[in-house]
Phi, psi and omega in degrees: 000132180279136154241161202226110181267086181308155115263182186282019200249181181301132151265146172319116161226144191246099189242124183244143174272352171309133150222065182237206129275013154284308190313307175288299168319307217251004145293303191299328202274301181336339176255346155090023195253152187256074201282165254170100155104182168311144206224107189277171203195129229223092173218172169260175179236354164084142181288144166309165188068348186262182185207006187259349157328150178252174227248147194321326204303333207266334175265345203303327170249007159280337180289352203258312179291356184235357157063044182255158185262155186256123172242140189210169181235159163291131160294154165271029189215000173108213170062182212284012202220329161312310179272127179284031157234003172251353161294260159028281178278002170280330190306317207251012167265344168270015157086356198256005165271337171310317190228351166258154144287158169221129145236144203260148214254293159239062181337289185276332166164177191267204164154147188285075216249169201275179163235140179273348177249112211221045156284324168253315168260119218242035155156172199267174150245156165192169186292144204287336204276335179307324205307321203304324181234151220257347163171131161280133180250134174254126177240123194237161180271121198259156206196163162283181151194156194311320189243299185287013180093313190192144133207150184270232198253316156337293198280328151290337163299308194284308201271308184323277197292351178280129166309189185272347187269299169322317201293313205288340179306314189289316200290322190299344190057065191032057145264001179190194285092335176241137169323282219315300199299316197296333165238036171286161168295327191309291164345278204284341143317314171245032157282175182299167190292146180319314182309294206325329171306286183315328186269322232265274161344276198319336182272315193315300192286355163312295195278006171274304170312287192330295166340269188314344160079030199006057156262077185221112184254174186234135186223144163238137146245135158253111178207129166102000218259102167264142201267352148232155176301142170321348192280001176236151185293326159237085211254133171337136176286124200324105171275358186235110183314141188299166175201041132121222210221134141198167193218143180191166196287332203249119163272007141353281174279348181285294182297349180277314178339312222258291176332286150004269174328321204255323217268321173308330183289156228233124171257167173224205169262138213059030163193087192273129182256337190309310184264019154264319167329320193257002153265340165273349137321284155018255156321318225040069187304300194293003173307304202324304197321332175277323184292302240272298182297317178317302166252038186047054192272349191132165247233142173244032144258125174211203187232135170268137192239120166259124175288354185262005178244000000 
């Protein structure tokens, strides 16, 4: 089983500006990992009605080369993902039980694995079907989103594997567990602070890596990246040109990587960087990434290695 020991030194992140699925095989190879045993492949599958996800054609062959199952969780907010059989018919109207095994994590039920950072939350909830696999690829759509500002591979490792009781804990920043209460209004009037929230993911995604025995590699696509999240049915059309691929061992450094990239980039017209910026702002988004390293989950120094020269 690989484990992934962060330090203070650069960590690797490996990036192509290619987005296809030669592209993704050949990121993927780039990190030099052998996965072992069952192999979960870690995506959204997207609300019904949205469209910027990513579509079985662009994964279909790393998921094929690694003989992995596509794993999601039920949302906590309602809409087409909450409920498992209309979670289902969205899995199979986005095309992707047509050409993956799928599982839904907690169909059948949850379970509890620990967190080593228990400032807010004093365990993870995720779906019982994780026990089931033996290393994970998280592969996330990197995108804005509505509450946490942006999400990557944090977020998808922490809110992505958390069950519908897990998602309302984490938001609640372990002040609750049932949905219904975590988005009344009365609630979220006095629920926790944004950081918290935010520390809250970091620990979460701590404990999926811990869990997994950090046999996990990390892949961001940035393609598609709307100033909203896949969770929504109807998300604002992209003002910012798609820019590649990337990957790494640390998600620390990937998801700071991804940031990077986009606050760096020099816009132009029809191709705008200001509003996803000013959501991740917003949000205070980049935060998770300071909290993440703060408990050692991995390092936001890292190197970029570009494949395309």
């Amino acid at each position: 089983m690989l484990v992934c020991l962060f330090a203070s030194a650069q960590q690797k992140v490996y990036f192509t500006k290619e987005i296809t699925p030669e592209s993704l095989v050949k990121i993927y190879e780039a990190l030099g990992v052998q996965p072992k045993g069952r192999v979960a492949v870690k995506i959204s599958t997207g609300e019904s009605g949205g469209h910027n996800y990513l579509k079985p054609t662009l994964i279909r062959n790393l998921v094929e080369k690694v003989n992995g199952t596509i794993v999601e969780c039920c949302t906590a907010y309602g809409g087409s993902r909450q409920d498992v059989s209309k979670h289902w018919a969205t899995i199979h109207e986005h095309g992707f039980d047509s050409i993956f095994a799928v599982d839904i994590m907690d169909e059948y039920g949850q379970m509890r694995i620990p967190v080593k950072d228990r400032k807010h939350i004093k365990y993870d909830i995720v779906g019982d079907h994780l026990a089931n696999y033996d290393f994970m690829i998280n592969l996330a759509h990197f995108k804005g989103h509505a509450m946490g500002g942006f999400g990557g591979v944090l977020k998808n490792a922490s809110i992505g594997v958390a069950s519908t009781a897990g998602k309302a804990y984490i938001h609640s920043a372990g002040k609750t567990d049932d949905a219904s209460k975590a988005w009344s209004r009365e609630y979220l009037a006095a629920g926790p602070t944004q950081d918290s929230f935010l520390e809250s993911m970091a620990a979460a995604a701590q404990a999926v890596h811990n869990y997994m025995q950090g046999g996990v590699v990390y892949i961001n696509v940035l393609n598609n990246m709307s100033v909203d999240c896949d969770c929504d049915s109807h998300p604002a059309d992209p003002k910012l040109k798609d820019m590649g691929i990337m990957a790494s061992l640390d998600p620390v450094a990937l998801d700071q990587a991804a940031l990077d990239m986009v606050f760096n980039h020099v816009a132009s017209p029809g191709d705008d960087n200001k509003p996803l910026i000013e959501r991740i702002n917003r949000q205070h988004g980049t935060y998770i990434t300071d909290y993440a390293e703060k408990i050692g989950l991995g390092s936001k120094k890292y190197k970029l290695i570009n494949l395309d020269k």
